[in-house]
C-alpha positions in Angstrom: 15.3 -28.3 -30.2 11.9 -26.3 -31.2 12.2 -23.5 -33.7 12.8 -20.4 -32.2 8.5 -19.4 -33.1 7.6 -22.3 -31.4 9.8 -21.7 -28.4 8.6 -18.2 -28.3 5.1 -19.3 -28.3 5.3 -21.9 -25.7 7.2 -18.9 -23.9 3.5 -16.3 -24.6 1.5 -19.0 -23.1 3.3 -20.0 -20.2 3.2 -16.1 -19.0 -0.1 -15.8 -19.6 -0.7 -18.8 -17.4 1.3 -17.6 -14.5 -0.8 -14.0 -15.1 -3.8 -15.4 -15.5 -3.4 -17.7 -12.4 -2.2 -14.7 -10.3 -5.6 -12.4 -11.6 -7.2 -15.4 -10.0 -6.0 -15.2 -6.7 -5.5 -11.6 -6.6 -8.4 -9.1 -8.0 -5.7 -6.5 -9.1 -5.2 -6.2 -13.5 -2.1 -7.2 -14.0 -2.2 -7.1 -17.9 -3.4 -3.6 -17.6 -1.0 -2.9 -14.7 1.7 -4.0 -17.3 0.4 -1.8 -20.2 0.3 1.1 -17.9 4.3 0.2 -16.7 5.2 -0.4 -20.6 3.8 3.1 -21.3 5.2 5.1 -18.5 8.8 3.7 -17.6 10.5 5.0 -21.3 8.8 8.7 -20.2 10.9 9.0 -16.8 13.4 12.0 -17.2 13.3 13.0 -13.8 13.9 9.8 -11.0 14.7 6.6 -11.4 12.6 3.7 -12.4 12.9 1.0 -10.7 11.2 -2.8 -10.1 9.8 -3.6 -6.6 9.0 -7.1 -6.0 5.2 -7.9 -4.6 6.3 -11.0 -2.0 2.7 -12.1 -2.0 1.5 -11.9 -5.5 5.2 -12.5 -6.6 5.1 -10.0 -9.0 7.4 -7.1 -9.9 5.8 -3.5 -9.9 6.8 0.2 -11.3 8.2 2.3 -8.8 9.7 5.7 -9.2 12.7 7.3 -7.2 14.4 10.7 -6.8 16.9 11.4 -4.6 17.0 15.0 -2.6 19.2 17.4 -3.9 20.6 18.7 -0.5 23.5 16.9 1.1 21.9 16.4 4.1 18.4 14.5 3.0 15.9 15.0 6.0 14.1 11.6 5.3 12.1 9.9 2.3 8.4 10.2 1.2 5.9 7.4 0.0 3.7 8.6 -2.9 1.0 6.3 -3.5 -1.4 7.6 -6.6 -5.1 7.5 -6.8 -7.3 5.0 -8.4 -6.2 3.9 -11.7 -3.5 5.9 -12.0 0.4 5.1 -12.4 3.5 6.4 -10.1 4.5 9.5 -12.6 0.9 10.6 -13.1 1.2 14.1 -14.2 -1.0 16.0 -11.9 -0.3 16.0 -8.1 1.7 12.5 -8.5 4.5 13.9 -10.7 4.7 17.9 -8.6 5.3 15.8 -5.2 7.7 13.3 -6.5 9.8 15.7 -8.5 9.1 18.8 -6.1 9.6 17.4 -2.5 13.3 16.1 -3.4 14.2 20.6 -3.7 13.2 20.9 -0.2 15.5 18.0 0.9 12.9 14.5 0.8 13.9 11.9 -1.0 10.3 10.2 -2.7 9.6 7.0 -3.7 6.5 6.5 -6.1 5.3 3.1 -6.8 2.4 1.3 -8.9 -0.6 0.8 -6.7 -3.0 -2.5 -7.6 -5.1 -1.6 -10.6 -8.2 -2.5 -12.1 -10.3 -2.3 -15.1 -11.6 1.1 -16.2 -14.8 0.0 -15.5 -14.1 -0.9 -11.9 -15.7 1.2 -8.6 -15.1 2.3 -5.3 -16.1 -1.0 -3.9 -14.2 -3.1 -6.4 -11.1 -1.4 -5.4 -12.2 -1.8 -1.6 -12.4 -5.4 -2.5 -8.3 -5.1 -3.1 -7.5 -3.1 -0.5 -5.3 -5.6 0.6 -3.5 -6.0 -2.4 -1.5 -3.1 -1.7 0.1 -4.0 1.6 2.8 -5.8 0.4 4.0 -2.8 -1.8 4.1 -0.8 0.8 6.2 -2.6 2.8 8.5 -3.8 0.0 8.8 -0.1 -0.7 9.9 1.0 2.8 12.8 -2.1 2.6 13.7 -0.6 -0.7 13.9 2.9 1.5 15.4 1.0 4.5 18.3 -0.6 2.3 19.0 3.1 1.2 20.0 3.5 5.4 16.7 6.1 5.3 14.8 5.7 8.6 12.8 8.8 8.1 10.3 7.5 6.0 6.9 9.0 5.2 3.6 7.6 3.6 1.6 9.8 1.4 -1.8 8.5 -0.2 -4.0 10.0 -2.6 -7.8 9.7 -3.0 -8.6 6.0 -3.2 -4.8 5.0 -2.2 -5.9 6.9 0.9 -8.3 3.6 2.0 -5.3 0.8 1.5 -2.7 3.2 3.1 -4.5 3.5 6.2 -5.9 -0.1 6.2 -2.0 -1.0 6.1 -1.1 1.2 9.3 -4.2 0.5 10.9 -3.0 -3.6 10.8 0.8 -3.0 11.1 0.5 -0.4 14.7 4.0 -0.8 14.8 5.4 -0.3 11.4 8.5 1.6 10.0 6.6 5.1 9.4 7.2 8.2 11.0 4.1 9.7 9.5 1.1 9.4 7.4 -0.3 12.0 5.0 -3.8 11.5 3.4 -4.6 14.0 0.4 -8.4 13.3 -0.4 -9.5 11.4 2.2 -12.7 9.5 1.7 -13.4 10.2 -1.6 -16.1 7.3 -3.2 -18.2 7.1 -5.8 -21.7 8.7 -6.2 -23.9 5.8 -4.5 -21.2 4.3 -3.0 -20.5 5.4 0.6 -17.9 4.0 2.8 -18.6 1.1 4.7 -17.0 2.2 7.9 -15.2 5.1 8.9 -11.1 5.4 8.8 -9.5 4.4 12.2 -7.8 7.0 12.2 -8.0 7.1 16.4 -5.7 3.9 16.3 -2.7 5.5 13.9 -0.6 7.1 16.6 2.0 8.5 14.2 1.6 11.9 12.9 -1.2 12.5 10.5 -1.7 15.0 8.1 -5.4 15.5 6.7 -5.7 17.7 3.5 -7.8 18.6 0.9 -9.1 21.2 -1.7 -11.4 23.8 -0.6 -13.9 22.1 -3.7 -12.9 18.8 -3.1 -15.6 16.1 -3.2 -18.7 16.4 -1.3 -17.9 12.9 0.5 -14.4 14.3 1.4 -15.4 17.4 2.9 -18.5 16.4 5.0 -16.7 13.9 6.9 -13.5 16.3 7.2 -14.8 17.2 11.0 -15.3 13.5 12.1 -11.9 12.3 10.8 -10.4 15.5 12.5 -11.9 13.7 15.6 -10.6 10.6 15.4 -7.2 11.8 14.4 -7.2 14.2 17.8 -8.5 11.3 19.9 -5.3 9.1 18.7 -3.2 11.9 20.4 -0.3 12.8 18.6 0.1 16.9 18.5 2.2 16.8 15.2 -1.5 15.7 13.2 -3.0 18.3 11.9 -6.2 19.0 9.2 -5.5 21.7 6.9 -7.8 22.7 3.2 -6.3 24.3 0.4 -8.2 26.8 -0.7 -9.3 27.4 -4.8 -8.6 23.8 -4.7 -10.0 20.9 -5.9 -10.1 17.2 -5.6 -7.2 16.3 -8.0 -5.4 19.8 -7.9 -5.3 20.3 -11.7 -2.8 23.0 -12.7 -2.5 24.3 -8.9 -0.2 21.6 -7.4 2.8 24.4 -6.0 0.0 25.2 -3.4 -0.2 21.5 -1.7 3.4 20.9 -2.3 4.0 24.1 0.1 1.3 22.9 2.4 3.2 19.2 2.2 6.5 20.7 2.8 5.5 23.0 6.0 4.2 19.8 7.8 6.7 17.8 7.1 9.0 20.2 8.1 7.5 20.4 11.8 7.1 16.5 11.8 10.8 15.9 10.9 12.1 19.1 13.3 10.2 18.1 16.6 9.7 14.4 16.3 8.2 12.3 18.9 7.7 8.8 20.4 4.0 7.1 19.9 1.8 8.2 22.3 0.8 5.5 24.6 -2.7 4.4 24.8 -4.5 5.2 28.2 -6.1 1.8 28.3 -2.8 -0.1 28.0 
């Protein structure tokens, strides 16, 4: 029998190995990831924290939920933070999460992949992936819950691997997508191909600030075009004026503006359109 040190040690390493292998087949910072979790989960006094399990990278990941407080919850919202952030990030992340449940949503924020500080807008593209199996092992969390209702919201970079996911899963368990930020990159950095939005046929909301980022306001009218040519009249673009990118301070504004859509989504729902060309 090893001494309990020893045991502990062989214990340190053995983790590290199973870490260290899993940063080598998936890009995402999993140390940092577990920091960030370590940090955040003792800070929770609003929700429930909660551990998700990543089926692919077979790792467990922070996720945040709060019930509605009406007795007849309408449905559940997704929140999916922006780059480098955590699930009870304290501007936009934390309003939605603890504000949407007062007008009858139940939310669900979870831990998006991470990566170094150092890390771009094309280093995260590279990971996009990463993020699909979260998704979906949040909307079984959801589904176990006997919520069929369910609702994805992305921020900012979470935007690109929320939209990737729909846009490769047509048929998938979500009754509508909301993107806050959309297209935002990094100075130098442009996208490499435009969202497909035209191929998401659920309803679609498209928001930003009024001074949101250059990137995300010049290509506001294409998107709009794509999302009118998938054909689903419950999509809709809207800005937020006195706004900006992240919504510092100002976050009762989009939370209104998030609860009106949702509102007309969940009131007059609708099947998928049906392509013409099928």
């Amino acid at each position: 029998m090893f001494p309990y040190a020893i045991q502990a040690a062989i214990k340190l390493i053995f983790s590290m190995s199973l870490l260290i292998a899993s940063q080598l087949s998936h890009g995402a910072d999993l140390a940092r990831e577990i920091r960030m979790q370590q940090q955040v989960a003792d800070y929770i006094m609003q929700g429930d924290a909660l551990m998700l399990q990543d089926a692919i990278a077979e790792h467990e990941f922070l996720s945040i939920y709060t019930e509605a407080e009406i007795d007849t919850p309408k449905g559940a919202v997704i929140i999916m933070h922006g780059r480098g952030f955590h699930p009870n990030w304290p501007e936009l992340v934390y309003p939605l999460r603890t504000g949407l449940p007062q007008y009858g949503w139940h939310t669900l924020s979870i831990q998006m992949p991470v990566l170094d500080t150092t890390a771009s807008f094309y280093d995260y593209m590279d990971i996009v992936e990463e993020a699909h199996p979260r998704i979906e092992a949040a909307i079984e969390f959801l589904q176990r819950q006997e919520i069929e209702f369910i609702i994805l919201l992305a921020h900012s970079c979470s935007v690109h691997m929320a939209v990737d996911w729909l846009h490769q899963h047509p048929d998938a368990d979500a009754s509508g997508f909301i993107g806050i930020g959309m297209g935002s990159t990094d100075k130098g950095q442009p996208m490499r191909q435009p969202f497909p939005l035209q191929a998401i046929k659920i309803p679609v909301l498209d928001i930003h600030g009024e001074y949101d980022y250059p990137a995300v306001k010049r290509n506001a009218p294409r998107r709009w075009e794509n999302i009118q040519q998938a054909g689903n009249p419950l999509s809709a673009q809207r800005v937020v004026k006195d706004e900006q990118h992240y919504f510092t301070d100002h976050s009762d504004a989009l939370l209104q503006e998030v609860v009106s859509w949702l509102d007309t989504v969940h009131k007059a729902p609708v099947d998928k359109p049906v392509d013409k060309a099928e």
